[in-house]
KOLPANU-168755 format. One record per residue (C-alpha): residue number from 0; chain; x, y, z. Coordinates in Angstrom, 2 decimals, always signed. Example, Ala and Ser with C-alpha at 12.3 -4.5 7.8 and 13.67 -1.06 7.14 Angstrom:
2
n | chain | X | Y | Z
0 | A | +12.30 | -4.50 | +7.80
1 | A | +13.67 | -1.06 | +7.14
END
This chain:
226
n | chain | X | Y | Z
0 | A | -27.76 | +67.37 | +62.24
1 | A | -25.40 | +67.14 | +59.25
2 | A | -26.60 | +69.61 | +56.47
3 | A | -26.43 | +67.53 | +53.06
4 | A | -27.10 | +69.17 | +49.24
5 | A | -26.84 | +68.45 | +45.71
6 | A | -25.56 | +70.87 | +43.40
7 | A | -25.68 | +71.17 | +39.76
8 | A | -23.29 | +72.04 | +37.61
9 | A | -23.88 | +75.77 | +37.91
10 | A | -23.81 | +75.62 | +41.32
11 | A | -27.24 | +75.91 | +42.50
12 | A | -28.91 | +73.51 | +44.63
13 | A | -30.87 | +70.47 | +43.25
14 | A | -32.15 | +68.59 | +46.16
15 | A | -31.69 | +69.96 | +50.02
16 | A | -31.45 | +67.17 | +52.48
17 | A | -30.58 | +69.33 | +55.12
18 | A | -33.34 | +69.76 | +57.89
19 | A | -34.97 | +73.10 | +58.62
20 | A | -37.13 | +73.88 | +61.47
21 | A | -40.47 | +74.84 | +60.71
22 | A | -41.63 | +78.14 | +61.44
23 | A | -43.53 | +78.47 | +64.71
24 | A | -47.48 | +78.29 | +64.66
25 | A | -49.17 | +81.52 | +65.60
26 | A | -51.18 | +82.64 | +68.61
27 | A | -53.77 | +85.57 | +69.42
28 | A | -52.24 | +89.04 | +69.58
29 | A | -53.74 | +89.11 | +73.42
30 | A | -50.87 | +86.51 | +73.80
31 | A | -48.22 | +87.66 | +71.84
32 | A | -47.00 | +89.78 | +75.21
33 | A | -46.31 | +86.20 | +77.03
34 | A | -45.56 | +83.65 | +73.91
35 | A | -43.65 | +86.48 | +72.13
36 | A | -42.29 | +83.93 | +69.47
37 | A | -45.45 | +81.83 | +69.06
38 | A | -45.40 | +78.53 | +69.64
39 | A | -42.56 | +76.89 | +68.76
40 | A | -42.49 | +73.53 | +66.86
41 | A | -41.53 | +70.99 | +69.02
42 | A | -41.66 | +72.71 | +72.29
43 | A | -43.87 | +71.66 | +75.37
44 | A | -46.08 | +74.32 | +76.84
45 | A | -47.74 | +73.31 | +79.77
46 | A | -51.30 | +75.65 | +80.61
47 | A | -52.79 | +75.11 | +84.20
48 | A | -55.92 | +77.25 | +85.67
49 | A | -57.96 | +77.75 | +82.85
50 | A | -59.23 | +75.47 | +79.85
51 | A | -60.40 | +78.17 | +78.01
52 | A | -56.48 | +79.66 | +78.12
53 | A | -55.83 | +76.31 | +76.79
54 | A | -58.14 | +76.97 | +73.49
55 | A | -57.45 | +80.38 | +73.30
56 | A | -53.82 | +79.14 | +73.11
57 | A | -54.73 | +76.77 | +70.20
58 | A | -56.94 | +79.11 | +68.65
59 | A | -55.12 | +80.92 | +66.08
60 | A | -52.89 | +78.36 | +65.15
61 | A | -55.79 | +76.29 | +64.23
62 | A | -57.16 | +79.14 | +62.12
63 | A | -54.12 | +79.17 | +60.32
64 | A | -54.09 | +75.50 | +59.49
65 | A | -52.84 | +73.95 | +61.95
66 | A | -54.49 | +70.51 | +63.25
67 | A | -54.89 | +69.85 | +66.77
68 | A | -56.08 | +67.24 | +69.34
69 | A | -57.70 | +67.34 | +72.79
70 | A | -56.80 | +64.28 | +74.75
71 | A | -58.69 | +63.17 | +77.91
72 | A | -60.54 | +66.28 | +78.91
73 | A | -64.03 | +66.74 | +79.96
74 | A | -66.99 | +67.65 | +77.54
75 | A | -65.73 | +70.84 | +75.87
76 | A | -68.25 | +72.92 | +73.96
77 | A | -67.95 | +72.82 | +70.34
78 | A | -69.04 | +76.75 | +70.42
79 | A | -66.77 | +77.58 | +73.21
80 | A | -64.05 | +76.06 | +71.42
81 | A | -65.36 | +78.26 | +67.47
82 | A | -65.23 | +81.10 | +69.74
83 | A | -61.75 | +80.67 | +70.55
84 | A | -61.03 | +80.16 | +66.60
85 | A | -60.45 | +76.69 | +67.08
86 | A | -61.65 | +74.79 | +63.60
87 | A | -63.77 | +71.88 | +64.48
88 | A | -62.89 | +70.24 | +60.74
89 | A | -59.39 | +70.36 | +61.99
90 | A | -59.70 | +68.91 | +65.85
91 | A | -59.76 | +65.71 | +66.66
92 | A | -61.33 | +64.96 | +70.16
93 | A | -60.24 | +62.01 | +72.45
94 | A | -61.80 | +61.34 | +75.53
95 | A | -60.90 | +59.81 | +78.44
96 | A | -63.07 | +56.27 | +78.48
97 | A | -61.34 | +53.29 | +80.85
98 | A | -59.08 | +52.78 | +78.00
99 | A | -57.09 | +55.63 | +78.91
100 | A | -57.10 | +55.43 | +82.56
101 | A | -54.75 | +51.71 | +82.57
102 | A | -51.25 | +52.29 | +82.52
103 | A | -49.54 | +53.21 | +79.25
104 | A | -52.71 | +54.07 | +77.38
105 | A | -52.88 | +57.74 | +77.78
106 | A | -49.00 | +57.90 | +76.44
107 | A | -50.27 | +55.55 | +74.08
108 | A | -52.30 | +57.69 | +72.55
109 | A | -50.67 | +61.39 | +72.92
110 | A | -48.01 | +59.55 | +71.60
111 | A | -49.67 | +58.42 | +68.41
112 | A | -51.60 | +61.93 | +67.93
113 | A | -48.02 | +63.77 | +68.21
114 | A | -46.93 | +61.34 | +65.05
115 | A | -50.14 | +63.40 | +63.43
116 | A | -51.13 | +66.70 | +64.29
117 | A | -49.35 | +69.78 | +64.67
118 | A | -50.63 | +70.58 | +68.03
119 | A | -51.65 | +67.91 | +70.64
120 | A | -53.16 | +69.52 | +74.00
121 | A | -53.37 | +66.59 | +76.87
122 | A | -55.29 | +66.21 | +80.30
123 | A | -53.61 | +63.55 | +82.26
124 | A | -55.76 | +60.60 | +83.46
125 | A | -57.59 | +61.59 | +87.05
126 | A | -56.46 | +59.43 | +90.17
127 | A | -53.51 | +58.16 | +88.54
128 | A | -51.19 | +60.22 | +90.55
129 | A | -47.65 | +61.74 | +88.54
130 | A | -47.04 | +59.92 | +85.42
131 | A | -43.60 | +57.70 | +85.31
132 | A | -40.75 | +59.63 | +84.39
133 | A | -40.10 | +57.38 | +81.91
134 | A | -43.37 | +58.55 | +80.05
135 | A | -42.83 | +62.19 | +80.51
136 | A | -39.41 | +62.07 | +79.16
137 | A | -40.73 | +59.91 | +75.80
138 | A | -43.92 | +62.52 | +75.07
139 | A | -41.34 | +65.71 | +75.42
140 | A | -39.00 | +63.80 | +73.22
141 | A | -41.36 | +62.44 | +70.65
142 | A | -42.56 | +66.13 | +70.23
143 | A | -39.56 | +67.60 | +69.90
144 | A | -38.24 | +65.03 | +66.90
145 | A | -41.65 | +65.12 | +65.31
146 | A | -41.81 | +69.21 | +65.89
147 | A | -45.13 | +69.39 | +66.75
148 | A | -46.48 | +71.22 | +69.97
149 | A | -47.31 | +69.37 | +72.91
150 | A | -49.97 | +71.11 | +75.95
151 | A | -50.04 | +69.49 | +78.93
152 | A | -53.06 | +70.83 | +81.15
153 | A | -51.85 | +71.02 | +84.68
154 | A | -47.83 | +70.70 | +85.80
155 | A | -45.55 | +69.28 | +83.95
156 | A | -41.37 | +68.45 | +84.80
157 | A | -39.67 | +70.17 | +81.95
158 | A | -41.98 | +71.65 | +79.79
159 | A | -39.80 | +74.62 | +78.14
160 | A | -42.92 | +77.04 | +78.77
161 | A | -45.70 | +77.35 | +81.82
162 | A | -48.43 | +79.07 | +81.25
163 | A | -50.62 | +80.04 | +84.26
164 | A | -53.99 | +81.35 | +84.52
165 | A | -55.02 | +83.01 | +88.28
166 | A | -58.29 | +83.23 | +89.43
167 | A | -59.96 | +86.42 | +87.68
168 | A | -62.90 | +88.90 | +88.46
169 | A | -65.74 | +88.26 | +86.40
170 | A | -67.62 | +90.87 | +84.85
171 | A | -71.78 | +91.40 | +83.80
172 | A | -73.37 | +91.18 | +87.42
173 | A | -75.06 | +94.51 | +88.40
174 | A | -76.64 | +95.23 | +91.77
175 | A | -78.19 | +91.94 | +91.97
176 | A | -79.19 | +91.53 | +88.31
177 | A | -77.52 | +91.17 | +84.61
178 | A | -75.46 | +88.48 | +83.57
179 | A | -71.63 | +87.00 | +83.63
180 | A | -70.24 | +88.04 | +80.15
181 | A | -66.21 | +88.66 | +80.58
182 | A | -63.59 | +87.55 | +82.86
183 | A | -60.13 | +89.82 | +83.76
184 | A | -57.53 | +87.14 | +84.52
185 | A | -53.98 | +87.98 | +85.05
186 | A | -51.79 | +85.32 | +82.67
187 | A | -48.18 | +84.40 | +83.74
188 | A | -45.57 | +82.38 | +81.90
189 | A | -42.25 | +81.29 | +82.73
190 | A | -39.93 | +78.31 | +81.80
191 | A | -36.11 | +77.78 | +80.47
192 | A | -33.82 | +79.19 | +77.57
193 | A | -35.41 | +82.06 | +76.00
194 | A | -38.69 | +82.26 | +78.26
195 | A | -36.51 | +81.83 | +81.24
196 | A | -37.74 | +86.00 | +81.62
197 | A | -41.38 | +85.67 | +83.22
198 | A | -43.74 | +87.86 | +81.64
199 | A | -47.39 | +88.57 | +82.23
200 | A | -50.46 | +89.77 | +80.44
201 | A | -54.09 | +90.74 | +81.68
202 | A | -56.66 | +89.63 | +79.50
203 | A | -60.56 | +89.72 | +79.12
204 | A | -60.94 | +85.67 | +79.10
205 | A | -63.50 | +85.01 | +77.87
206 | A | -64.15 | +88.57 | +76.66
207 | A | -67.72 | +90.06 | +76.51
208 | A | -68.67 | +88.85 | +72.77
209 | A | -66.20 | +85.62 | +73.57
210 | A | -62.84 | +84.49 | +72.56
211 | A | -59.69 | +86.66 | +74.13
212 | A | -59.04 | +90.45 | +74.42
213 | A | -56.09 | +92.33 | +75.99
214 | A | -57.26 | +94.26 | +79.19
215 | A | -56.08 | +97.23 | +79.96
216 | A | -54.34 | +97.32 | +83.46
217 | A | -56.02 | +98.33 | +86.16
218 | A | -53.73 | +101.04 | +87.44
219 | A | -54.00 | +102.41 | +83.99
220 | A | -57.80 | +102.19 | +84.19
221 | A | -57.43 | +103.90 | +87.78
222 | A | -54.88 | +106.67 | +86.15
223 | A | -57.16 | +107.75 | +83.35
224 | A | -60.56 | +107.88 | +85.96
225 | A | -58.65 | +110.27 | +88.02
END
């Protein structure tokens, strides 16, 4: 884009019309290891095997401002979602009623919420099969010229990041009593330009008093018992 400014007379700048990106939004030091710039404004990070990755991933950023949108998921808890950091004064919650289910209305409304909020997080509608092309290509696209982050749950063709939760051990149960408080899940992420490099990260998700920790790694764990 053509960089245009107006000087005064001594040579400083009066009015910038050049564009400058925005500065990525944040995330949680636990995923600073796989998202080691952030997230960056107008990229598409898709997050499949775990919703609460999903709000962890939001989590931060919303603490520091950020709006954000759930489109077309399931009940989420409001707590489950505080506990990730998320601000509930700052979320706006679609779900997915009939409306959303005929053709066109889901990209309808991403589409409009990517116009709005900073970060727009998306659960395709159920028994629809693959979206058209056509649609994928406009919701990448609209996010990118509006620079706000777009979060597919599940895959998506030529989102710039992929973020993958696999199944985890969960933590609390003792010899037939206790409880289920954390869960160890190994996170992966890979994608094109600069997260072509996969990386990885265990992390306590959710950890034992909620939200998202960094786990140690088990052959570390193993290595200091010995």
């Amino acid at each position: 884009m053509l960089d245009v400014a107006i000087h005064k007379a001594d040579g400083t700048v009066a009015i910038d019309l050049g564009h400058h990106a925005a500065p990525p939004l944040p995330v949680h030091p636990a995923l600073g290891s796989v998202l080691p710039g952030g997230l960056r404004r107008g990229s598409t990070v898709a997050v499949s095997g775990s919703v609460s990755l999903l709000l962890a991933l939001l989590g931060t950023a919303s603490e520091s401002g950020a709006w954000c949108a759930l489109v077309g998921f399931p009940l989420i808890s409001a707590q489950s979602a505080a506990e990730y950091g998320i601000d509930l004064s700052r979320l706006a919650i679609v779900p997915e009623p009939a409306l959303l289910a005929k053709a066109g209305g889901w990209t309808t409304a991403v589409g409009a919420l990517l116009d709005a909020v900073d970060v727009v997080a998306a659960r395709p509608p159920s028994g629809r099969g693959q979206l058209p092309p056509g649609d994928v290509r406009r919701l990448v696209s609209r996010a990118r010229t509006r620079e706000a982050v777009f979060v597919p749950y599940g895959a998506w063709p030529g989102a710039d990041v992929r973020l993958t939760a696999h199944q985890g051990q969960w933590a609390g149960i003792g010899e037939g009593y206790g409880r289920l408080r954390a869960r160890r899940v190994d996170v992966q992420a890979e994608g094109r330009g600069a997260a072509a490099r996969p990386r990885s990260a265990e992390l306590w998700l959710p950890a034992s008093d909620g939200g998202i920790e960094l786990a140690t790694p088990l052959a570390t764990v193993i290595e200091l018992a010995g």
